[in-house]
C-alpha positions in Angstrom: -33.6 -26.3 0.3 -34.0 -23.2 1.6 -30.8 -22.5 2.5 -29.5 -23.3 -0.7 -32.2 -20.8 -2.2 -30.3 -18.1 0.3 -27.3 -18.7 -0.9 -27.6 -18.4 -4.5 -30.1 -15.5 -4.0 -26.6 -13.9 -2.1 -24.5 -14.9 -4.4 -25.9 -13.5 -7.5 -26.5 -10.0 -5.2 -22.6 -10.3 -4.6 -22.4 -10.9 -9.0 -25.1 -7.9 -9.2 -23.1 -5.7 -7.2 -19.7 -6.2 -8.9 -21.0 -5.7 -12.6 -22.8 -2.2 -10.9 -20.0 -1.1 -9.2 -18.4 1.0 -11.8 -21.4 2.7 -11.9 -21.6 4.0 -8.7 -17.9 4.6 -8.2 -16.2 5.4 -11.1 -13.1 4.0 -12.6 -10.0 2.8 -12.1 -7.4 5.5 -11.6 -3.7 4.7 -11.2 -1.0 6.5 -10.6 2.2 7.3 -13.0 3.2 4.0 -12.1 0.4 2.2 -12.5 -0.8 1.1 -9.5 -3.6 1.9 -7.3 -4.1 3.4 -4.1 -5.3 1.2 -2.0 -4.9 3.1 1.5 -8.0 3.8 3.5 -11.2 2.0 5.1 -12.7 -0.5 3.2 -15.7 -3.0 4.1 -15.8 -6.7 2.9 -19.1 -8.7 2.4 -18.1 -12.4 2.1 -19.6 -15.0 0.4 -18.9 -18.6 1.5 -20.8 -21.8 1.8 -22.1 -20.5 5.3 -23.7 -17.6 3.9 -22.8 -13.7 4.1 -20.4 -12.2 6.9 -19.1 -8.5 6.8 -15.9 -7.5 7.6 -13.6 -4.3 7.6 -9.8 -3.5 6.1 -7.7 -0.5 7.6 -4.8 -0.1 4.7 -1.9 2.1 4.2 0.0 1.7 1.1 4.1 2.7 1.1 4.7 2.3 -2.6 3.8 -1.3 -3.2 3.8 -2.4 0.3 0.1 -2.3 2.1 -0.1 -2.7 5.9 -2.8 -2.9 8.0 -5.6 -4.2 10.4 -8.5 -6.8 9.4 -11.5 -7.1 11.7 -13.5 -10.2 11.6 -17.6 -9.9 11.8 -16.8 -11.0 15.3 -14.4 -7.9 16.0 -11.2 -9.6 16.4 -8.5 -7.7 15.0 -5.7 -8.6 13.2 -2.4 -7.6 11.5 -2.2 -7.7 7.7 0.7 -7.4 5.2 0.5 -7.7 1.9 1.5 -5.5 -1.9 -0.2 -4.0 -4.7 1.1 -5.1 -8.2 -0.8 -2.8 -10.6 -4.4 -3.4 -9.8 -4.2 -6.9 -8.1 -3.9 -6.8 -4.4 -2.6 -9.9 -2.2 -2.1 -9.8 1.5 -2.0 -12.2 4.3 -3.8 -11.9 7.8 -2.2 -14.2 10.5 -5.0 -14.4 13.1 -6.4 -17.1 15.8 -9.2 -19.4 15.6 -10.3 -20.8 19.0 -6.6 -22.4 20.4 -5.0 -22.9 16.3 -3.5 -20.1 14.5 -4.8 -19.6 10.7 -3.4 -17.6 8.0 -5.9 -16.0 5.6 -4.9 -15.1 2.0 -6.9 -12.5 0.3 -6.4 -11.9 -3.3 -8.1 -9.5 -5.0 -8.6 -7.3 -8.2 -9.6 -3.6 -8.2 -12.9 -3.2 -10.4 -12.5 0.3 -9.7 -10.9 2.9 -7.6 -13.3 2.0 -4.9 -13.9 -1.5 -4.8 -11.8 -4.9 -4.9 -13.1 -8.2 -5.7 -11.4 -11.4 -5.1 -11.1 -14.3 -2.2 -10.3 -15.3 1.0 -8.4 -18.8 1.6 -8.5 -19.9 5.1 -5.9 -22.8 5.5 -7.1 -25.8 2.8 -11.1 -24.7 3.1 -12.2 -24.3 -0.2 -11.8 -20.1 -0.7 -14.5 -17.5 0.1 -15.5 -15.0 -2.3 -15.5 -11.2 -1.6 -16.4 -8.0 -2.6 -15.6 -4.6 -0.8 -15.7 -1.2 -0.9 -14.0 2.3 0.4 -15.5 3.7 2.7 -15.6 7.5 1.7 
């Protein structure tokens, strides 16, 4: 019971946070063709039916192509690849789990300049929820 308690209690932090977030970082600015720039270090708080876990993007955006490094809550690092299409960002992170590769699937909307909600699909586990933010 408990544990369920935690979870909602995170959740509606993680439902707090996004409906704040233009407050503390502005709005969404895009460029002449209007599309974000997503380039730069961001940090990821996942929700998921196992509670919270942090995590970190590296991103550099060439036009609407965004590469970059993922690192896990447990440090692993991996390659990402993904594009921007206005303000919705998709990517995919190829990446080990004990002896079986796993592709993760992040998709994501900017709610500002500075911060990207969205979720994480690992394989066919039900998808994680996520919100992140630049870190500045």
């Amino acid at each position: 019971m408990q544990n369920v308690l935690m979870r909602r209690v995170a959740v509606m932090g993680a439902l707090l946070w996004l409906l704040c977030a233009p407050l503390a970082f502005g709005t969404l600015t895009p460029d002449s063709t209007g599309r974000a720039d997503v380039s730069g270090e961001w940090r990821l708080r996942v929700v998921d039916r196992g509670g919270l876990g942090d995590a970190g993007l590296t991103l550099r955006q060439h036009g609407d192509s965004i590469l970059g490094d993922y690192v896990s809550h447990g440090g692993n690092v991996a390659g990402l690849r993904g594009a921007i299409s206005r303000t919705e960002v998709r990517a995919e992170i190829d990446t080990r789990i004990g002896i079986r590769e796993e592709r993760l699937q992040i998709v994501g909307v900017l709610v500002t300049s500075d911060s990207i909600a969205g979720t994480i699909a690992l394989g066919s586990n039900p998808p994680a929820r996520f919100v992140s933010w630049r870190v500045r």
